[in-house]
mmCIF file of the N, C-alpha and C atoms, coordinates in Angstrom:
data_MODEL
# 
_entry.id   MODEL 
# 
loop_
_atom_site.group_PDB 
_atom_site.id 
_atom_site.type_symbol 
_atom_site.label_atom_id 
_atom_site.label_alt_id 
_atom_site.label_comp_id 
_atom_site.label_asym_id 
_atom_site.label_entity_id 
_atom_site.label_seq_id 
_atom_site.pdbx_PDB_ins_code 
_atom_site.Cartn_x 
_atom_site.Cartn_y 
_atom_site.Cartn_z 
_atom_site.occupancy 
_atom_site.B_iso_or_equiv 
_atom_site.pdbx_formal_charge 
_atom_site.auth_seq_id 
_atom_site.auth_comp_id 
_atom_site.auth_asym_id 
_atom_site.auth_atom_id 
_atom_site.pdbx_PDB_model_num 
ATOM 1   N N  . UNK A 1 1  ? -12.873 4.247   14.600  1.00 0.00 ? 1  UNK A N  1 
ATOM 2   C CA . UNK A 1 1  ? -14.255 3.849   14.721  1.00 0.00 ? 1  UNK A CA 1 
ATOM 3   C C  . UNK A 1 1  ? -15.001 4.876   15.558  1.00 0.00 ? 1  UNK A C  1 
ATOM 4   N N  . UNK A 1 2  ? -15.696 5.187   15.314  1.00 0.00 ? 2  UNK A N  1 
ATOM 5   C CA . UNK A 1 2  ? -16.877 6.087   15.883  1.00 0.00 ? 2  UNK A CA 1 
ATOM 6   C C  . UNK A 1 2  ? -17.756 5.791   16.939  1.00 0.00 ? 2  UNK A C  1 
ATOM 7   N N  . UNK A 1 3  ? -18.783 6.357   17.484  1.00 0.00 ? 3  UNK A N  1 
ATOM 8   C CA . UNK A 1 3  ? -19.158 5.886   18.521  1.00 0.00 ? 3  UNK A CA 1 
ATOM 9   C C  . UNK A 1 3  ? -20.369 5.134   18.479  1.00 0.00 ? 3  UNK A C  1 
ATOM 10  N N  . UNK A 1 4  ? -21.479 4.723   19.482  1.00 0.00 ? 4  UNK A N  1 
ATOM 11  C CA . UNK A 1 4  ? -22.595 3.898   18.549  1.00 0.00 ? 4  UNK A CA 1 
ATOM 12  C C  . UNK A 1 4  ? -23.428 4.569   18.082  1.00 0.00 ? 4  UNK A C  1 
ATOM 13  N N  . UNK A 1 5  ? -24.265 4.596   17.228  1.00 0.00 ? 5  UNK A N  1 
ATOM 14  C CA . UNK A 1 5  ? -24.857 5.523   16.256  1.00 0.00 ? 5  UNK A CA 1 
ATOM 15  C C  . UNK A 1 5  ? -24.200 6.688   15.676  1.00 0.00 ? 5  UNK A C  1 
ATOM 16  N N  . UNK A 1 6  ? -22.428 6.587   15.787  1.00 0.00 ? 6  UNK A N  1 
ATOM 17  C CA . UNK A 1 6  ? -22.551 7.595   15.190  1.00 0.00 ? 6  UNK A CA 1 
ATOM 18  C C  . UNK A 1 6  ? -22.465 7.586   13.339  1.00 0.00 ? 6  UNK A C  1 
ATOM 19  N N  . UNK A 1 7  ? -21.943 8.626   12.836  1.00 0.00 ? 7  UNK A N  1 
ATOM 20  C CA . UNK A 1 7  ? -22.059 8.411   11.118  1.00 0.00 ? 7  UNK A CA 1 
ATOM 21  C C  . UNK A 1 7  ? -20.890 7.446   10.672  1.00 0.00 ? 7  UNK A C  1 
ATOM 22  N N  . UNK A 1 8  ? -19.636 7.427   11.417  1.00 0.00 ? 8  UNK A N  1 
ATOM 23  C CA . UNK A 1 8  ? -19.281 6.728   10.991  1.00 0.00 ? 8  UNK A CA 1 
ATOM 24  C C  . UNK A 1 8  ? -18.613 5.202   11.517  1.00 0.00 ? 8  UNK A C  1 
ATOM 25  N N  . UNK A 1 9  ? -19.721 4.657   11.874  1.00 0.00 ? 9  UNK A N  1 
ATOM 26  C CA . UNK A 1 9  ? -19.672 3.688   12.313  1.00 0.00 ? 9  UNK A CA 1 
ATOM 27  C C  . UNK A 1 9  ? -19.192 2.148   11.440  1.00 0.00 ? 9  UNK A C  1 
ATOM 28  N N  . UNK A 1 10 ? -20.065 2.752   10.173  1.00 0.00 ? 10 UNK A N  1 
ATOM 29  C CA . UNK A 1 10 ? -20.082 1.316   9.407   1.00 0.00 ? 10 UNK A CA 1 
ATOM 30  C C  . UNK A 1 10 ? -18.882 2.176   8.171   1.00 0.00 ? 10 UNK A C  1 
ATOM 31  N N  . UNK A 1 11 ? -18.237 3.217   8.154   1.00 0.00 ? 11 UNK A N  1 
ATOM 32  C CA . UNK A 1 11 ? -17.679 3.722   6.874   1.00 0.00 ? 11 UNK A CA 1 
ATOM 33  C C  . UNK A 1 11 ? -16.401 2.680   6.379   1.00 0.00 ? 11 UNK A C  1 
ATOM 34  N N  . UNK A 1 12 ? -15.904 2.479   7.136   1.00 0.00 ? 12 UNK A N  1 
ATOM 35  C CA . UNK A 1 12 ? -14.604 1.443   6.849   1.00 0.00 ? 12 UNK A CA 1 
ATOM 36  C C  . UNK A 1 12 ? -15.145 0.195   6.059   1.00 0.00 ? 12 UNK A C  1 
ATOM 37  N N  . UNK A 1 13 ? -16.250 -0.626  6.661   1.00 0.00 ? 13 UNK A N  1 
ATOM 38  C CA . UNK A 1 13 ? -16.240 -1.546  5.777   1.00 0.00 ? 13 UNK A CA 1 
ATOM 39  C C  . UNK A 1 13 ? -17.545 -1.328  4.557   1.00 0.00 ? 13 UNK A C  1 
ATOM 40  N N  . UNK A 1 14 ? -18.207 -0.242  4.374   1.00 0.00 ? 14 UNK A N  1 
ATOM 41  C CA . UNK A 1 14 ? -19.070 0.274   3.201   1.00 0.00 ? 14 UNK A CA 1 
ATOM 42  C C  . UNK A 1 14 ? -17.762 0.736   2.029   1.00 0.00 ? 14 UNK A C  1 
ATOM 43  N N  . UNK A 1 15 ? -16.496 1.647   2.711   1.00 0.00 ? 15 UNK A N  1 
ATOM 44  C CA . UNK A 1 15 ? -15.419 1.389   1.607   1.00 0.00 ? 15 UNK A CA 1 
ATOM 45  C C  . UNK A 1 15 ? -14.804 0.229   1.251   1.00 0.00 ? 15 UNK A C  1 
ATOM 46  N N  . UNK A 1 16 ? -14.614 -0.527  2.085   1.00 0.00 ? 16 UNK A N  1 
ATOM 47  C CA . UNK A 1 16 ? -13.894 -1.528  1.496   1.00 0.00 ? 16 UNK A CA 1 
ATOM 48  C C  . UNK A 1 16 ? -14.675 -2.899  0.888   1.00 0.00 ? 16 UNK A C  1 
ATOM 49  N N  . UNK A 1 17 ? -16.398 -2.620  1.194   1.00 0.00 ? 17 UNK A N  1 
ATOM 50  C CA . UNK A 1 17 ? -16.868 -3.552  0.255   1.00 0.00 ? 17 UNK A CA 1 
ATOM 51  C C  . UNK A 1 17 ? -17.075 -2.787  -1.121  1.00 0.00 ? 17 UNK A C  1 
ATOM 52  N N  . UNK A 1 18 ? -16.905 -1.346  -1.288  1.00 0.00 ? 18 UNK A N  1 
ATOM 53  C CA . UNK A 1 18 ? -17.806 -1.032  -2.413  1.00 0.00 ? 18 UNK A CA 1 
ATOM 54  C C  . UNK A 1 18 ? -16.340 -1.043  -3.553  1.00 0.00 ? 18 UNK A C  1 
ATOM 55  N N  . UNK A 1 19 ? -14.988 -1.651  -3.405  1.00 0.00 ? 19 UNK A N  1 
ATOM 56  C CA . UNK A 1 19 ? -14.510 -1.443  -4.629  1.00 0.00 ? 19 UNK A CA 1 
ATOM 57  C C  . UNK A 1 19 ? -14.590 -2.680  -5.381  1.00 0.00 ? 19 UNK A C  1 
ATOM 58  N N  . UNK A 1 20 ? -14.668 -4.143  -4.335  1.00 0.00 ? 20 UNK A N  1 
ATOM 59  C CA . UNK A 1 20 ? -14.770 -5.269  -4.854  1.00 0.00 ? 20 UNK A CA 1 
ATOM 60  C C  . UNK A 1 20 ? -16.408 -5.641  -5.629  1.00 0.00 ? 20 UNK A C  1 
ATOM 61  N N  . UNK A 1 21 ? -17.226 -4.722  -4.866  1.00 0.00 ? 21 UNK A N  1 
ATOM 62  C CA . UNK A 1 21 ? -18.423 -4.821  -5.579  1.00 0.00 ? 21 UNK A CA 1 
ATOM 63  C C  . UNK A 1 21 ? -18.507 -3.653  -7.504  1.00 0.00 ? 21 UNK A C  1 
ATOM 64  N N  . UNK A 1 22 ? -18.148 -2.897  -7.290  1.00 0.00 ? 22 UNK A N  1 
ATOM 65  C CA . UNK A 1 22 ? -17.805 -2.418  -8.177  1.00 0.00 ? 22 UNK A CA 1 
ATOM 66  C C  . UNK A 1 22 ? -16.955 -2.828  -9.819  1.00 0.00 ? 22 UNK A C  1 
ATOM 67  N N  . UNK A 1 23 ? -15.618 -3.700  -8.849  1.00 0.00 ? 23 UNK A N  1 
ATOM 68  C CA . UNK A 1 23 ? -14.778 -4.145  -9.979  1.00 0.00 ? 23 UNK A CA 1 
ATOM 69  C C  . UNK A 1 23 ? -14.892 -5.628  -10.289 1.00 0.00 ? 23 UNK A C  1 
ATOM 70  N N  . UNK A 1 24 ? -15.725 -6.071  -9.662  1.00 0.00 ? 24 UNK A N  1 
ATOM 71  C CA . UNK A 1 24 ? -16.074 -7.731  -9.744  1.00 0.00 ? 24 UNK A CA 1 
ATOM 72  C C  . UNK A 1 24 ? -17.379 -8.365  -10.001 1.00 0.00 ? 24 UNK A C  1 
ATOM 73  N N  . UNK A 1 25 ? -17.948 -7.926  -8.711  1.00 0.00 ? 25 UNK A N  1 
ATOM 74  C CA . UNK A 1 25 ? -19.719 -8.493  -8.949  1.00 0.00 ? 25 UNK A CA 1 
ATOM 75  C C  . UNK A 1 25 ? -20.377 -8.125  -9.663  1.00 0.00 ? 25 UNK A C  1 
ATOM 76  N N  . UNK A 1 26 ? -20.352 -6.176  -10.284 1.00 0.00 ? 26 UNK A N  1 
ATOM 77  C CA . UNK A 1 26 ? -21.054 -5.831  -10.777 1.00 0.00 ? 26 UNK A CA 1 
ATOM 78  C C  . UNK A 1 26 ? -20.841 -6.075  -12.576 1.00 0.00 ? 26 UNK A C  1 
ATOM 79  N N  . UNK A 1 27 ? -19.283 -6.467  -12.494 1.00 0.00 ? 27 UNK A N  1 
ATOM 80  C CA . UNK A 1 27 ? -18.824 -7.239  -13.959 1.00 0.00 ? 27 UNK A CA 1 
ATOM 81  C C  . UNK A 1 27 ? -19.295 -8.325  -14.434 1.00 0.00 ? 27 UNK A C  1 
ATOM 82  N N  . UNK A 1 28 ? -19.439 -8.859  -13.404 1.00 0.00 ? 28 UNK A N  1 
ATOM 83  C CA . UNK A 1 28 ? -19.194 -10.763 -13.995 1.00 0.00 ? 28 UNK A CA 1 
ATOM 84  C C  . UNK A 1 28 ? -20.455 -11.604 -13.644 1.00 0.00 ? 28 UNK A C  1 
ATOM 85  N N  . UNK A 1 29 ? -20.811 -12.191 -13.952 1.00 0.00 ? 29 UNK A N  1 
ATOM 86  C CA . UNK A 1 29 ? -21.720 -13.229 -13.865 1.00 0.00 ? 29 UNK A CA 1 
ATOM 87  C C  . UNK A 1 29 ? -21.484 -14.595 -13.834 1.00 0.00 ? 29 UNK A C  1 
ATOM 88  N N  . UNK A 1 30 ? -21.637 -15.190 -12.881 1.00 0.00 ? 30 UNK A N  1 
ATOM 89  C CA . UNK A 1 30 ? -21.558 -16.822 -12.360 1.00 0.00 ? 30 UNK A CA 1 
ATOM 90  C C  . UNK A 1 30 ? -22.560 -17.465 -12.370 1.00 0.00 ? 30 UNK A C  1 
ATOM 91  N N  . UNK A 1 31 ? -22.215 -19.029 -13.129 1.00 0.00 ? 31 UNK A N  1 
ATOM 92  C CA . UNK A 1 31 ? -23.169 -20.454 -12.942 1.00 0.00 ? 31 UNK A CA 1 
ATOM 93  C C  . UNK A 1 31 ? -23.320 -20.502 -11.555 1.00 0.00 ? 31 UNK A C  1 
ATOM 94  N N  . UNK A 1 32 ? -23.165 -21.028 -10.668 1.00 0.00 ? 32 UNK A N  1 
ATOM 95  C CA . UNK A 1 32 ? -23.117 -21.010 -9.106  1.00 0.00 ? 32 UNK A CA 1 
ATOM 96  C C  . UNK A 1 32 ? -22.709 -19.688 -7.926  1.00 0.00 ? 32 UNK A C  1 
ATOM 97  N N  . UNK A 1 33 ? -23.090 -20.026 -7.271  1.00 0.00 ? 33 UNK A N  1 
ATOM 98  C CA . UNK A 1 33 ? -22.950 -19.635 -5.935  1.00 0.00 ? 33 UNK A CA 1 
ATOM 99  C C  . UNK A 1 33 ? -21.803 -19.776 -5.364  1.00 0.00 ? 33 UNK A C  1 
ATOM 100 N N  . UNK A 1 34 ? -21.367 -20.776 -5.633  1.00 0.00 ? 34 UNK A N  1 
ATOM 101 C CA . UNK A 1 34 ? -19.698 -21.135 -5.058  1.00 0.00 ? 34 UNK A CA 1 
ATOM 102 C C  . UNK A 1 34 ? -18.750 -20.939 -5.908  1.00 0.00 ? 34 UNK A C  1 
ATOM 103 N N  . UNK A 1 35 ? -18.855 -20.714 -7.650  1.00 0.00 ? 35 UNK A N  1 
ATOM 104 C CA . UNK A 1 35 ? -17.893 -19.952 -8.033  1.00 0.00 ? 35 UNK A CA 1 
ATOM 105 C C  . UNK A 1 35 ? -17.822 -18.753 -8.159  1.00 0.00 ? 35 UNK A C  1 
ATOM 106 N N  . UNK A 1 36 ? -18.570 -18.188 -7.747  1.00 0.00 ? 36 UNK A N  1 
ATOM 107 C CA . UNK A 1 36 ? -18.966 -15.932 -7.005  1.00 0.00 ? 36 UNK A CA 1 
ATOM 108 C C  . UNK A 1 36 ? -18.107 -16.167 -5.594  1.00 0.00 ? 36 UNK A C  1 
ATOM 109 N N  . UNK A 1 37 ? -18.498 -17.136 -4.819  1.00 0.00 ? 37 UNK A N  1 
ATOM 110 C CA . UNK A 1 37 ? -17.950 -17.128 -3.620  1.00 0.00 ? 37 UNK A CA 1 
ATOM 111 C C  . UNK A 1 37 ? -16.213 -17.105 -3.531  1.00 0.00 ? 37 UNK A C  1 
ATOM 112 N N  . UNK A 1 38 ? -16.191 -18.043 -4.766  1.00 0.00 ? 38 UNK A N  1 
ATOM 113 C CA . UNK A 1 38 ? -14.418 -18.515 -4.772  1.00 0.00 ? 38 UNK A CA 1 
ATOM 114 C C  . UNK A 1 38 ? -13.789 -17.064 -5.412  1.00 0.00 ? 38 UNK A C  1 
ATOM 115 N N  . UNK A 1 39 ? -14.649 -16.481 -6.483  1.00 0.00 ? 39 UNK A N  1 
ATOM 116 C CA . UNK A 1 39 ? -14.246 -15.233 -7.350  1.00 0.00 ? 39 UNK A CA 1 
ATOM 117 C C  . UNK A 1 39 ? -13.708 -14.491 -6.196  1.00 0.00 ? 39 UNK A C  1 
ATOM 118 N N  . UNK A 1 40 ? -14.730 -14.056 -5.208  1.00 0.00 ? 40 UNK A N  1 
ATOM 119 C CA . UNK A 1 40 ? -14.744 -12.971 -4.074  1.00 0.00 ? 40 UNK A CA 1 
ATOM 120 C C  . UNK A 1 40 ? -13.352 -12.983 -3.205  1.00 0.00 ? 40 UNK A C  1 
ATOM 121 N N  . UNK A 1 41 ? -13.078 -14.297 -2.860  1.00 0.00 ? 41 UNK A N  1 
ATOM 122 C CA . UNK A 1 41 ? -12.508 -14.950 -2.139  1.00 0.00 ? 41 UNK A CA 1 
ATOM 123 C C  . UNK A 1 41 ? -10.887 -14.874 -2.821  1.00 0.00 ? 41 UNK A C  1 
ATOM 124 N N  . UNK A 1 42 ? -10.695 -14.860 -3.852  1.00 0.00 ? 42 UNK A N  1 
ATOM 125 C CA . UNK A 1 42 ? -9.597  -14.853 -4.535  1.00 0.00 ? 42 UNK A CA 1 
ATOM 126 C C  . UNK A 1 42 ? -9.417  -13.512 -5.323  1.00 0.00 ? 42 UNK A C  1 
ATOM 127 N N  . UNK A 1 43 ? -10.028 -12.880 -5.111  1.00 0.00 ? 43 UNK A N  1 
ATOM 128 C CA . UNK A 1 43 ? -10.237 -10.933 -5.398  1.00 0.00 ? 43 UNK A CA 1 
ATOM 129 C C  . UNK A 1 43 ? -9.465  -10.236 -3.960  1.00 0.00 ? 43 UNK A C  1 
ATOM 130 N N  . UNK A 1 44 ? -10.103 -10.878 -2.803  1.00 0.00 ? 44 UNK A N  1 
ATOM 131 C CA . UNK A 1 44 ? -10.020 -10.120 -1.626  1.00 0.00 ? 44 UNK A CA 1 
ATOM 132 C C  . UNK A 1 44 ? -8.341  -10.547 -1.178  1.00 0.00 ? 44 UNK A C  1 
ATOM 133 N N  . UNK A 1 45 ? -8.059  -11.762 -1.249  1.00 0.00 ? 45 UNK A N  1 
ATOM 134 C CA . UNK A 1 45 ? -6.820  -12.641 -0.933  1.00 0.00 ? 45 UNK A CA 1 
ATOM 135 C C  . UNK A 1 45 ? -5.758  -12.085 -1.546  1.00 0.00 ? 45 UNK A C  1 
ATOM 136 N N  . UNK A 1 46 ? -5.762  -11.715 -3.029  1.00 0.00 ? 46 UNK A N  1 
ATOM 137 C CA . UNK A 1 46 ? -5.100  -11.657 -3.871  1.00 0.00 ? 46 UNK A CA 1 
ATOM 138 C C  . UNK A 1 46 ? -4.562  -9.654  -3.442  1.00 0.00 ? 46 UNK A C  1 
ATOM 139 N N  . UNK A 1 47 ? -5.321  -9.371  -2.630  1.00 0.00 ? 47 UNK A N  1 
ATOM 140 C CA . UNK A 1 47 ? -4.828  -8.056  -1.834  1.00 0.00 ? 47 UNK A CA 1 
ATOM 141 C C  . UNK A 1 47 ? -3.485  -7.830  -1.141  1.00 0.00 ? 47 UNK A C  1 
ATOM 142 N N  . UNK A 1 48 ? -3.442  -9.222  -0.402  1.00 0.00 ? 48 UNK A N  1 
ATOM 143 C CA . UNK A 1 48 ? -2.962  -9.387  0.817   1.00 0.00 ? 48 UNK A CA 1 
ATOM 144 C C  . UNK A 1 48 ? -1.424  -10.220 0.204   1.00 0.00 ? 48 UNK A C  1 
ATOM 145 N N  . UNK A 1 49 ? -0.427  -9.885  1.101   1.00 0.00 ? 49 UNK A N  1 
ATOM 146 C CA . UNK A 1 49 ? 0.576   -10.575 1.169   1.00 0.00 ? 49 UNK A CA 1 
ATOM 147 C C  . UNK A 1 49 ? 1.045   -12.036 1.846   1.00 0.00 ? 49 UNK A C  1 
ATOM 148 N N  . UNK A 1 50 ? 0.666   -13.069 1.429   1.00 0.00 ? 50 UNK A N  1 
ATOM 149 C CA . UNK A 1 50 ? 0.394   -13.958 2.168   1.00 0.00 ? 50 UNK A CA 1 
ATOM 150 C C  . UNK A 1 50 ? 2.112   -14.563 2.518   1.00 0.00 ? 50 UNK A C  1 
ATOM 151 N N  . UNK A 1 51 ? 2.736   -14.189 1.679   1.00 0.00 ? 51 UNK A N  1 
ATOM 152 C CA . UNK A 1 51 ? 4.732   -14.517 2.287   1.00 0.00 ? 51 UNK A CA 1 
ATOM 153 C C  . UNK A 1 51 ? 5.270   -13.075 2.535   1.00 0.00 ? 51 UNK A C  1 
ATOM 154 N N  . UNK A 1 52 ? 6.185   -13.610 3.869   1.00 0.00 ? 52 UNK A N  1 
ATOM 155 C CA . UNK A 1 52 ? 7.045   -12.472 4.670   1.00 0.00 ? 52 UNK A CA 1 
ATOM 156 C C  . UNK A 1 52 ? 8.252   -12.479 3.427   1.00 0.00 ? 52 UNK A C  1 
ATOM 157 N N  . UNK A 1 53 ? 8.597   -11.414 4.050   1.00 0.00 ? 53 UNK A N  1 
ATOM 158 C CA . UNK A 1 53 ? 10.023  -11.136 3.395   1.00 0.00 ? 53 UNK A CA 1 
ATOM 159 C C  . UNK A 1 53 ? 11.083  -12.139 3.959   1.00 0.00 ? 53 UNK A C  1 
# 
């Protein structure tokens, strides 16, 4: 992380929102608000390892 004002302050999370915006939001289109929310939510999750070895 950088220092305050510096350039790269916000870079970590401008990358890591711009692939889910890219491969998801800018695809798909939702009836609601809460099934974009759940989409997002199960895009970002589905990253992560949620069981140990």
């Amino acid at each position: 992380m950088g220092s305050v004002g510096g350039s790269y302050d916000n870079a970590l999370m401008e990358n890591f929102f711009s692939t889910p915006k890219t491969e998801l939001v800018y695809r798909t289109t939702w009836r609601s608000r809460d099934l974009g929310e759940n989409a997002l939510f199960a895009y970002i999750d589905g990253w992560y390892n949620s069981q140990r070895i």
